[in-house]
Residue frames relative to the residue before (quaternion, step in Angstrom):
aa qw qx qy qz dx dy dz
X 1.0000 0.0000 0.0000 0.0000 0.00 0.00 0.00
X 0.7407 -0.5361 0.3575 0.1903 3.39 -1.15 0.84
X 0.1638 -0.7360 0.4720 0.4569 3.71 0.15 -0.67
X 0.4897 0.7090 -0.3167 0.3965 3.72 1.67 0.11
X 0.4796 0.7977 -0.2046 0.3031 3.13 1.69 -0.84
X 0.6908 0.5042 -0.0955 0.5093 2.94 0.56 -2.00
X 0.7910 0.3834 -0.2528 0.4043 3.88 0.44 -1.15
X 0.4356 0.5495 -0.4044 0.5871 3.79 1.88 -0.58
X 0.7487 0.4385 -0.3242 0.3770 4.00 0.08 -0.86
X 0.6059 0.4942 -0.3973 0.4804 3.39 1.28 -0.59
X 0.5312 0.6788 -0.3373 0.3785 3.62 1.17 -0.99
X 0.8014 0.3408 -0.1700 0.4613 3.29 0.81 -1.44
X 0.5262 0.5225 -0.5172 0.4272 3.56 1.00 -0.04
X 0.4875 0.6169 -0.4236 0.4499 3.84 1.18 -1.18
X 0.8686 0.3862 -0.0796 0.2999 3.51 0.06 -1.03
X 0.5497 0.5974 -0.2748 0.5152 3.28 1.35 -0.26
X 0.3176 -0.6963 0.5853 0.2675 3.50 -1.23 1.03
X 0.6227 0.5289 -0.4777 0.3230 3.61 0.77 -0.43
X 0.3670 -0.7675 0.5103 0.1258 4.03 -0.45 0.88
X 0.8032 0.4391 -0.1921 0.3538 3.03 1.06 -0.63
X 0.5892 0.6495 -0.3138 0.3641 3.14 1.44 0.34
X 0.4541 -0.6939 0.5133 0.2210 3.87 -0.12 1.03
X 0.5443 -0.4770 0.5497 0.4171 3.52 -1.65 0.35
X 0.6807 0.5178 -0.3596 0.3730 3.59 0.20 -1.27
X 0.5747 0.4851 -0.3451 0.5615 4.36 1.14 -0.35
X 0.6871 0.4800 -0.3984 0.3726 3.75 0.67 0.21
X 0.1201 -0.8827 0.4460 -0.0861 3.19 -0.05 1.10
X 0.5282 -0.3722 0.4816 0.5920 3.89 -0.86 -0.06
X 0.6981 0.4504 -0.3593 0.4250 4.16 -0.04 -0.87
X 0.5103 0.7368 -0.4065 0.1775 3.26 0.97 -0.69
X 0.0999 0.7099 -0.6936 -0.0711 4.44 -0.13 0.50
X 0.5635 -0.6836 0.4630 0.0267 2.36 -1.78 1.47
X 0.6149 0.2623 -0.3948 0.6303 3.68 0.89 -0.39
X 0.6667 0.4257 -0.4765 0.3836 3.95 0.01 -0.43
X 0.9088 0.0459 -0.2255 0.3480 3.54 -0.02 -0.89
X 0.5352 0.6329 -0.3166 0.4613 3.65 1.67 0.43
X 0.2736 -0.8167 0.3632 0.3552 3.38 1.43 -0.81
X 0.0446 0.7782 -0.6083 0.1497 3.59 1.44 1.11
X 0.0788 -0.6137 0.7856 -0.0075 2.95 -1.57 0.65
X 0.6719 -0.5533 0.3974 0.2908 4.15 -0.91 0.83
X 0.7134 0.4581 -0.2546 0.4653 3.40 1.36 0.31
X 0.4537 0.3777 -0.3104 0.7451 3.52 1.95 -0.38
X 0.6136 0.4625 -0.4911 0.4104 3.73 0.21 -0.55
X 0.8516 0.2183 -0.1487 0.4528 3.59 0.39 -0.40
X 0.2818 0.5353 -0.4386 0.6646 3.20 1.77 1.13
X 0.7734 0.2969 -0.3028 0.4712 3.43 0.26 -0.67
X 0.4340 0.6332 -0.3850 0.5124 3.71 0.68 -0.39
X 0.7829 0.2994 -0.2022 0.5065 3.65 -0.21 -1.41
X 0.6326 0.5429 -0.3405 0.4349 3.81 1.06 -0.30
X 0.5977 0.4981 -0.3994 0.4849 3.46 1.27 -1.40
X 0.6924 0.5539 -0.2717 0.3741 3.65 0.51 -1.69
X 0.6776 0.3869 -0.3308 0.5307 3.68 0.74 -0.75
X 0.5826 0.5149 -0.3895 0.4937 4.55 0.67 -0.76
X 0.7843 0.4973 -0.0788 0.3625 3.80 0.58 -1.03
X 0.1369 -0.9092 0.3433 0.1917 3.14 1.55 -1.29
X 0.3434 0.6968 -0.3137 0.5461 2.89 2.08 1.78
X 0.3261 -0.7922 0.5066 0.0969 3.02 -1.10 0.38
X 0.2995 -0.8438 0.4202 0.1474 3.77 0.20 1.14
X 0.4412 -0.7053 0.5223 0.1873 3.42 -0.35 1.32
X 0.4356 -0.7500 0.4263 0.2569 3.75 -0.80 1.19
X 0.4398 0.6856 -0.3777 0.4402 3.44 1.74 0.14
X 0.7927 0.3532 -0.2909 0.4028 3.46 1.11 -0.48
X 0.3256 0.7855 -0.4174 0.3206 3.21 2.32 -0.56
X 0.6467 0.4397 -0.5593 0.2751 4.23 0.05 -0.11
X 0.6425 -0.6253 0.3483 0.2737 3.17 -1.33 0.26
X 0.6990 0.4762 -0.3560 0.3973 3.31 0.99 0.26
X 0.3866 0.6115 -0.3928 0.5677 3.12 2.05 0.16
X 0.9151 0.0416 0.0374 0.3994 3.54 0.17 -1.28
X 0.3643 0.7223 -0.3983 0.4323 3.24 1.18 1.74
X 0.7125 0.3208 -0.2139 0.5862 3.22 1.84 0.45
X 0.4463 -0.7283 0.3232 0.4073 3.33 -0.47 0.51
X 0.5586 0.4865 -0.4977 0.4511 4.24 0.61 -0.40
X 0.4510 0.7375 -0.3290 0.3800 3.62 0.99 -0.03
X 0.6546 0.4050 -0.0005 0.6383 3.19 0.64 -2.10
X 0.7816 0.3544 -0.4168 0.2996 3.61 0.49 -0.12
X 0.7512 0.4158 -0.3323 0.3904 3.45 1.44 -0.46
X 0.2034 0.6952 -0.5495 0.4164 3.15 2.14 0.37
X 0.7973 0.4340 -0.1780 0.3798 3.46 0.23 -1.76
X 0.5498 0.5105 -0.4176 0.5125 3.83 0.74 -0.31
X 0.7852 0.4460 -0.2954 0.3120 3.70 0.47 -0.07
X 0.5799 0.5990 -0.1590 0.5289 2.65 1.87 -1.07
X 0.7811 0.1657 -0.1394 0.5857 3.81 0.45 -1.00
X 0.1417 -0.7144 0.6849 0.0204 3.95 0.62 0.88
């Protein structure tokens, strides 16, 4: 695991409406609006959170939602970005 991981999972718990989901339930499979309960406003809460934690800047190429609506997504977004 990454050491980016762990702080991206905390990100997405911050942002998620679903409370009941645990860090350890986020998985590569893991969709955010299906099993997190994103909604296009935490989705872009979490963005402005990843970009501020990281000190990156998400290319608007990845900004669609089927790019960054899952988490194994958001991670190889991030594997490129903070090399």
């Amino acid at each position: 695991m990454y050491d980016f991981e762990n702080i991206l999972k905390k990100l997405i718990l911050l942002c998620s409406e679903n409370k009941d989901i645990e860090l350890d339930n986020i998985t590569f499979k893991t969709d955010l609006i299906k099993d997190c309960n994103f909604n296009s406003i935490s989705i872009i809460t979490l963005i402005v959170k990843i970009e501020r934690a990281f000190n990156i800047e998400i290319d608007d190429e990845y900004l669609s939602l089927d790019k960054i609506s899952s988490y194994n997504n958001l991670c190889k977004i991030l594997k490129r970005k903070i090399k």
